[in-house]
C-alpha positions as CSV (number, residue, x, y, z in Angstrom):
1,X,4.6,6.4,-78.2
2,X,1.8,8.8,-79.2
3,X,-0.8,7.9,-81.4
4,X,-3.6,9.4,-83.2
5,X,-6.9,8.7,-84.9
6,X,-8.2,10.4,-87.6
7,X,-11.2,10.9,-90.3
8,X,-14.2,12.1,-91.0
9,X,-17.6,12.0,-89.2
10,X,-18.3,8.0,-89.4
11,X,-15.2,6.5,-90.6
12,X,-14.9,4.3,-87.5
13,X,-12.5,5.1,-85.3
14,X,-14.0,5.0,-82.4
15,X,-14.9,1.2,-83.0
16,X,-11.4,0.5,-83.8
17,X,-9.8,2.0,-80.9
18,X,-11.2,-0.6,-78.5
19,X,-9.2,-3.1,-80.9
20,X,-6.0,-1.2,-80.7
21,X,-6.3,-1.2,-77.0
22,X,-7.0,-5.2,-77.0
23,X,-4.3,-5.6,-79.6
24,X,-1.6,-3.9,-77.8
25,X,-2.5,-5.1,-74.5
26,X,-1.6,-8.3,-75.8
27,X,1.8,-7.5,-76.7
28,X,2.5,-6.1,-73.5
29,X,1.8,-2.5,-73.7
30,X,0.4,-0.4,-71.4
31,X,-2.5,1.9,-72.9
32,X,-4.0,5.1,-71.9
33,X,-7.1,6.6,-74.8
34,X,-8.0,10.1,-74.8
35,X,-10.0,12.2,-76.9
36,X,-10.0,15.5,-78.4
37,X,-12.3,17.7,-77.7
38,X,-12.9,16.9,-74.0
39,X,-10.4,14.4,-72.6
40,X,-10.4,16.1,-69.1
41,X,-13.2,17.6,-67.2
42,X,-12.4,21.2,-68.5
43,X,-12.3,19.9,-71.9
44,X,-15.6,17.8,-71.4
45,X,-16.9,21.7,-71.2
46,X,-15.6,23.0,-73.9
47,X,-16.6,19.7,-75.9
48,X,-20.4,20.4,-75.2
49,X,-20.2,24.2,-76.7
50,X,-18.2,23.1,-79.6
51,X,-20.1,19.9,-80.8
52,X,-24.1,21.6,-79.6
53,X,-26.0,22.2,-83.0
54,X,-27.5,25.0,-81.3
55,X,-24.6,27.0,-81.5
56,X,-24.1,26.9,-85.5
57,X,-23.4,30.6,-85.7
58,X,-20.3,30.6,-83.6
59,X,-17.7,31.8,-85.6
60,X,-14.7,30.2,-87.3
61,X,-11.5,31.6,-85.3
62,X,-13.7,31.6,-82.0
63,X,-14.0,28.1,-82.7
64,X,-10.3,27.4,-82.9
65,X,-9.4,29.3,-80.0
66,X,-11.8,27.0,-78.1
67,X,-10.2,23.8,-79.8
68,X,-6.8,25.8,-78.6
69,X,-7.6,26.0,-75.1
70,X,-8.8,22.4,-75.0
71,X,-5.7,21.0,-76.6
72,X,-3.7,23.0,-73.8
73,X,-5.6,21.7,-70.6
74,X,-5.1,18.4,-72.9
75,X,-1.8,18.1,-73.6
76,X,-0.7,19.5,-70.5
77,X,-2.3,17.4,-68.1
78,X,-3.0,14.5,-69.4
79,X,-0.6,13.4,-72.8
80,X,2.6,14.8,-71.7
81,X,2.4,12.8,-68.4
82,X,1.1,9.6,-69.6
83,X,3.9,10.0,-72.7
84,X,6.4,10.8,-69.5
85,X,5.5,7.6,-67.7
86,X,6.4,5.1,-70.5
87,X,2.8,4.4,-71.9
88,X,1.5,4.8,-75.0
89,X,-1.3,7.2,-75.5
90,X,-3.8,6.7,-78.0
91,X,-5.9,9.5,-78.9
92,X,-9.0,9.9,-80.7
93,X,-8.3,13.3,-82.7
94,X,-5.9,15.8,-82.3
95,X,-3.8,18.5,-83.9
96,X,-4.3,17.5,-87.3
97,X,-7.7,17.6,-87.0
98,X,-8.0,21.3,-86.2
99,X,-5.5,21.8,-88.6
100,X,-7.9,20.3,-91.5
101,X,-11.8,21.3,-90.0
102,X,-10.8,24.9,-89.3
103,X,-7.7,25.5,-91.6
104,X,-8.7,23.3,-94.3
105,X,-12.5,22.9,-94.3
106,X,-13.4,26.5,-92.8
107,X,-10.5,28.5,-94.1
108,X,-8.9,30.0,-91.1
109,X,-5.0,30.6,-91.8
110,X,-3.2,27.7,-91.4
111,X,0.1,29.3,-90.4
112,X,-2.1,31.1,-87.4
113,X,-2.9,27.3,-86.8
114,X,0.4,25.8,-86.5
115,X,1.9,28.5,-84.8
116,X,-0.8,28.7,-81.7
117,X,0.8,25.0,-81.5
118,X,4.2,25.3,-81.2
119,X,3.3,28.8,-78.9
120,X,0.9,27.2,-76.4
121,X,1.7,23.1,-77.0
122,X,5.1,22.9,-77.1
123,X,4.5,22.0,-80.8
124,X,3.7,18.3,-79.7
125,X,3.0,16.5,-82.8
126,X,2.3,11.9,-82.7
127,X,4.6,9.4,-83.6
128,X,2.1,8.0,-85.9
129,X,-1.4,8.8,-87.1
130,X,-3.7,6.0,-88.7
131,X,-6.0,8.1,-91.0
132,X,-9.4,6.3,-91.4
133,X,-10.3,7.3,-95.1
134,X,-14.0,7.2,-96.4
135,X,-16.0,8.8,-98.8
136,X,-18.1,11.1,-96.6
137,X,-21.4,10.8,-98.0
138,X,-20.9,7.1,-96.7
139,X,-19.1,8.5,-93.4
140,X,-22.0,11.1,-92.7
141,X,-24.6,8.2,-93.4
142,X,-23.0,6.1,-90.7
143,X,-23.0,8.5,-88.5
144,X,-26.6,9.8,-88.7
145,X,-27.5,5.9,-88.2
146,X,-25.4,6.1,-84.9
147,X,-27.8,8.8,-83.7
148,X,-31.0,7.9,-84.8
149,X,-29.7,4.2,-83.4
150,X,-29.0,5.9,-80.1
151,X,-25.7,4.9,-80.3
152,X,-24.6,8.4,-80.4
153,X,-25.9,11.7,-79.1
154,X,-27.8,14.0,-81.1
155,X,-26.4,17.0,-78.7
156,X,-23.0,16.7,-80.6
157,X,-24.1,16.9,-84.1
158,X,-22.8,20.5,-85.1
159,X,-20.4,19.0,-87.6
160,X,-22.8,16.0,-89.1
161,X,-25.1,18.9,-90.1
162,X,-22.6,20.8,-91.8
163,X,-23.3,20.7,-95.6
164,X,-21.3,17.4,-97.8
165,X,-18.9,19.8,-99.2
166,X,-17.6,20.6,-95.8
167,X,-16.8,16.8,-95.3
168,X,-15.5,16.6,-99.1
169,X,-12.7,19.6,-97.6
170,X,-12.3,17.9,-94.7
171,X,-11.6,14.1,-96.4
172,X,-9.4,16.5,-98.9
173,X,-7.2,18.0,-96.2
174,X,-6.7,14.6,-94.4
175,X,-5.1,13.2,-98.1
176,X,-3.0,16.2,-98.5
177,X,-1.6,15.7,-94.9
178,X,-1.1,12.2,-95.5
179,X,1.0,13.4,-98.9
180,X,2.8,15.9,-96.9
181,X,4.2,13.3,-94.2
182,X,4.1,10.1,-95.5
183,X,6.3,8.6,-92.7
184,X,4.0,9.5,-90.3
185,X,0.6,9.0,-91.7
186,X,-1.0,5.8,-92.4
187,X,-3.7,5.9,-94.7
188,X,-6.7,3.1,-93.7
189,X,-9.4,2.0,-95.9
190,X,-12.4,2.5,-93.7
191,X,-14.8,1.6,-96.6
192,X,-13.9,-1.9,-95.8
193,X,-15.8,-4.1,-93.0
194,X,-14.8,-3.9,-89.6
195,X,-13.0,-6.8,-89.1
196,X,-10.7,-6.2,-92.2
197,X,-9.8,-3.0,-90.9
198,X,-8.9,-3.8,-87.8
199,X,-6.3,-6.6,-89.3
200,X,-5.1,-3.7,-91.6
201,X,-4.4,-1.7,-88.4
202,X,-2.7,-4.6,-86.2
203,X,-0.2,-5.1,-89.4
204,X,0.9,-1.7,-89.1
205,X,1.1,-1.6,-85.5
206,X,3.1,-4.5,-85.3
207,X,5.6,-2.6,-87.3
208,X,5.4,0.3,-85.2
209,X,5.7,-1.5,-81.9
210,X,7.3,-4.9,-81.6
211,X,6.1,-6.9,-79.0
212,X,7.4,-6.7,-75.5
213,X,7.3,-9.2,-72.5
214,X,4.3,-11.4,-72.4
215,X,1.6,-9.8,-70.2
């Protein structure tokens, strides 16, 4: 099964996907977490260009190509196989997310969006996404506490600096997404500590995956 994370800047998703892994290991399954941008070495290059503040003049459609190319080297080598093998792949951002930051949020055609997918990634789309949802003014405070914390880098702030309407677009397109495939979506109250979302997310992944043999 194929699994995705999403949400804005700060909605916790990264916290919660060490749970997942615990949760599932439990019930017998075997795990492999990914991220997007950068879940393999090429994309760990491409990661650094796209998330460096510095570069806050590179341009919308140059920015999905680069997303694009990512997802390729992505999907290619690393999800497809895992997904081949049986396990189930958990991953930290994917499709949607370019989808709603550059179609949504930054106003690049959406229809040129989906169909690079189904051209160059076989149009792989999850079995089931868990949408963290937050009001981003919260989500963006969060996240700037990560950084000044040290618990994340301030080279990969290009999107935290982007203006609050941005992340209002962003939130916006993740709801209408949700709306648009309900079966698929599962929408997560992220405002709530992180204990209580993490036994929001073992409920519904205990109705996505029974348990198997005992580990």
């Amino acid at each position: 099964m194929f699994i995705t994370l999403e949400g804005i800047e700060g909605a916790g998703k990264t916290t919660q996907l060490q749970n997942i892994i615990a949760y599932l290991g439990r019930r017998g399954y075997e795990c492999v977490t990914t991220r997007e941008p950068g879940g393999t070495a090429i994309g760990a290059q491409i990661r650094a260009i796209l998330l460096d503040p510095g570069n806050h003049a590179l341009d919308a459609t140059a920015e999905l190509l680069l997303y694009v190319a990512d997802r390729v080297q992505h999907v290619r080598t690393v999800i497809q196989p895992h997904l081949a093998a049986g396990r189930v792949v958990l991953c930290d951002r994917f499709f949607d997310a370019t989808l709603v930051y550059q179609g949504y949020a930054r106003g690049v055609d959406q229809g040129l969006i989906r169909e690079l997918h189904r051209l160059v990634c076989d149009d792989l789309r999850p079995d089931a996404t868990l949408l963290f949802d937050l009001d981003p003014a919260v989500g963006l405070a969060r996240a700037w506490r990560q950084v000044h914390s040290g618990g994340r880098t301030d080279a990969e702030t290009r999107f935290e600096q982007e203006k609050l309407a941005f992340h209002q677009r962003v939130r916006a397109g993740y709801l209408d997404m949700a709306r648009l495939e309900p079966r698929r979506y599962w929408v997560i109250d992220a405002g709530e500590d992180a204990r209580t979302v993490a036994r929001t997310v073992e409920t519904i992944l205990a109705s996505l995956l029974p348990a198997t043999v005992d580990p």
